[in-house]
N, C-alpha and C positions, 0 to 999 in steps of 0.2 A: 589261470592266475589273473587275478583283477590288477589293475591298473588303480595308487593310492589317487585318493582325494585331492585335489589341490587345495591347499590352505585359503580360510577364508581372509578375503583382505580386511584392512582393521575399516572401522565406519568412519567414514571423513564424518568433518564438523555439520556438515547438514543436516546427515543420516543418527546426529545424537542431539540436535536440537532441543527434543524434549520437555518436559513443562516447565524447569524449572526460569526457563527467560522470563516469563511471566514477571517474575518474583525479582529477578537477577538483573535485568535491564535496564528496567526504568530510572529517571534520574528526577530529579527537581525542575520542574515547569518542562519536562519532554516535552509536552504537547503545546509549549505558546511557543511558537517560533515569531510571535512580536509578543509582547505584555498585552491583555483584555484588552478595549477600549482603545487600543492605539490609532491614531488620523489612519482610515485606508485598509483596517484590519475588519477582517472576516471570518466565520466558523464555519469550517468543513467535518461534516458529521457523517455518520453511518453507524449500522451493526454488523457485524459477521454473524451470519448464520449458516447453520448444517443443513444436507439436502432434506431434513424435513420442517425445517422453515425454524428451528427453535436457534436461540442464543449460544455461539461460543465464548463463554466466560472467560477462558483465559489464552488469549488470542494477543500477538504483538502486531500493530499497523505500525509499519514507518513510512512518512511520507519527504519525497525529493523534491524539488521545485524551482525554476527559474525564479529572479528577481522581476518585481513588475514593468521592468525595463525591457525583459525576456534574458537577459544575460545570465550564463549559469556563473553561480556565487559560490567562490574560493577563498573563505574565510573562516577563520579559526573559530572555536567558540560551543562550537553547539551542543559538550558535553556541559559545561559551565555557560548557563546563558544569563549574559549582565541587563538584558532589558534594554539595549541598544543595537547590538549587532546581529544583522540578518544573514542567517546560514545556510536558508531554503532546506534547511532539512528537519525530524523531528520525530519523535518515537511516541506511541499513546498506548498502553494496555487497554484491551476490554475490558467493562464493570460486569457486572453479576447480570447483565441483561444484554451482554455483545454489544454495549456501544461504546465506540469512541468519536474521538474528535480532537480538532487540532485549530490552533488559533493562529491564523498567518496574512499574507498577504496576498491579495491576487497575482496570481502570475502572468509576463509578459510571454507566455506562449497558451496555446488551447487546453491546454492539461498540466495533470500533478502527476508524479509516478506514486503506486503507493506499493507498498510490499509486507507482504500477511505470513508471519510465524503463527502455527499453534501445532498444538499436541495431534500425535497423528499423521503430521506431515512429515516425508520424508527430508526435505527442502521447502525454502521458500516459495512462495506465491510472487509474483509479478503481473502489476495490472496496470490501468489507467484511470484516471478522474478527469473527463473533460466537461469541462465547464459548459453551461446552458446555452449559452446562443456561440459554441465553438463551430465554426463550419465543419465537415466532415474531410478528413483528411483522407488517404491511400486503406490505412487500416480500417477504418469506420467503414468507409466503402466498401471494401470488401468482406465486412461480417455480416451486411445486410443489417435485418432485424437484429442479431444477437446485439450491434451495434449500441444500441439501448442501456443494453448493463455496463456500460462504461461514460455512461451519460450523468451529471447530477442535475440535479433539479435546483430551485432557486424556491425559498420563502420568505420570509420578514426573518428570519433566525440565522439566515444565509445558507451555504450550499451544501447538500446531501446528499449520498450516494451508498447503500449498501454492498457487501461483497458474502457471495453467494458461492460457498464452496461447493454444493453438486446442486441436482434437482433442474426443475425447469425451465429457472430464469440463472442458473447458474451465470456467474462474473466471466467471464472472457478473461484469460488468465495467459500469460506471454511468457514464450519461452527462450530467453533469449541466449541459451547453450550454444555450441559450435555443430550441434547436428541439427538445428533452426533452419527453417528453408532462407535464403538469403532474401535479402530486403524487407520482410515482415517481422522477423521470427514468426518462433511457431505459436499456435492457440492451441489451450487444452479444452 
C-alpha cells in the first residue's frame, strides 16, 4: 500500500512573479527619484543580461538608497512623485535592449541596493551598486575578484553597472534569507 502524496503547497508571491510586472508596476517617473537636471543629480545605468550575454527585455530593477547625507529616507511619496521629495527609492523597466536607468542622488553611503524581477525567476535578485572610488568593505573583501561585478564605473554620462544573471562575469547576487550565513548573507 503506497503512502498518498502530500498536497502541493499553493506558490507564494515570488514563485508567481511572472512577466506580467513588467507591464503592471511601473508608474509615472519610477526611474527619477529627483526630476533630470536637478543641482547634484546623477544617472545610474545598466543592462540585464542572460548567461549568453544577450538583453533581458522585460526585466524589473528597483533601486534603495540612502540620502546623500547617508541617512536612510522615511518619506512618503515615491508611488506619486511631486519633483520635490526624495525617497531613495525607485522602479525602472528594461527597454527592448535590457537597459535601464535611474535618475537620483548620490548617496551618503558606498552603495545603492538594487533588486532584479524578471520572467524565470523564481524570486527576486538582490545585489549592490558601489560607487567608483567606494573603498572596499567586509563583502568586497571577501569576493576577491568576483568583487568587480558590484563595482560601477564612472563617465561623462555618469555611473554604470550591468547585472549579469549567469555566465562568467555573473553579478554577485545576496541572499539575504534566514538560512544566509550570518553576517554576509549568502552569494549565489
Amino acid at each position: 500500500m503506497s503512502t498518498p502524496a502530500a498536497p502541493t503547497p499553493a506558490p507564494t508571491p515570488g514563485q508567481t512573479v511572472g512577466p506580467f510586472f513588467h507591464d503592471a508596476l511601473p508608474f509615472p517617473r519610477d526611474r527619477e527619484l529627483v526630476p533630470p537636471g536637478s543641482p547634484g543629480s546623477v544617472v545610474l545605468r545598466g543592462r540585464v543580461l542572460d548567461g549568453a550575454g544577450e538583453p533581458v527585455p522585460d526585466a524589473l530593477v528597483e533601486l534603495w538608497q540612502t540620502a546623500p547625507d547617508g541617512t536612510v529616507v522615511q518619506r512618503p511619496g515615491s508611488l506619486r512623485r511631486d519633483g520635490v521629495t526624495f525617497t531613495g527609492w525607485g522602479r525602472c523597466a528594461t527597454d527592448g535592449e535590457g537597459r535601464w536607468s535611474f535618475v537620483t542622488l548620490r548617496p551618503g553611503t558606498p552603495y545603492v541596493a538594487l533588486t532584479l524581477l524578471a520572467r524565470g525567476l523564481l524570486d527576486r535578485l538582490q545585489t549592490r551598486a558601489y560607487l567608483p572610488d567606494a573603498p572596499d568593505d567586509d563583502l568586497l573583501a571577501a569576493l576577491g575578484p568576483r568583487a568587480a561585478t558590484l563595482r560601477c564605473t564612472e563617465d561623462g554620462d555618469g555611473l554604470s553597472i550591468d547585472l549579469r544573471l549567469q555566465g562568467e562575469h555573473e553579478t554577485v547576487f545576496l541572499d539575504h534569507s534566514a538560512r544566509a550565513a550570518p553576517g554576509v548573507g549568502g552569494t549565489h
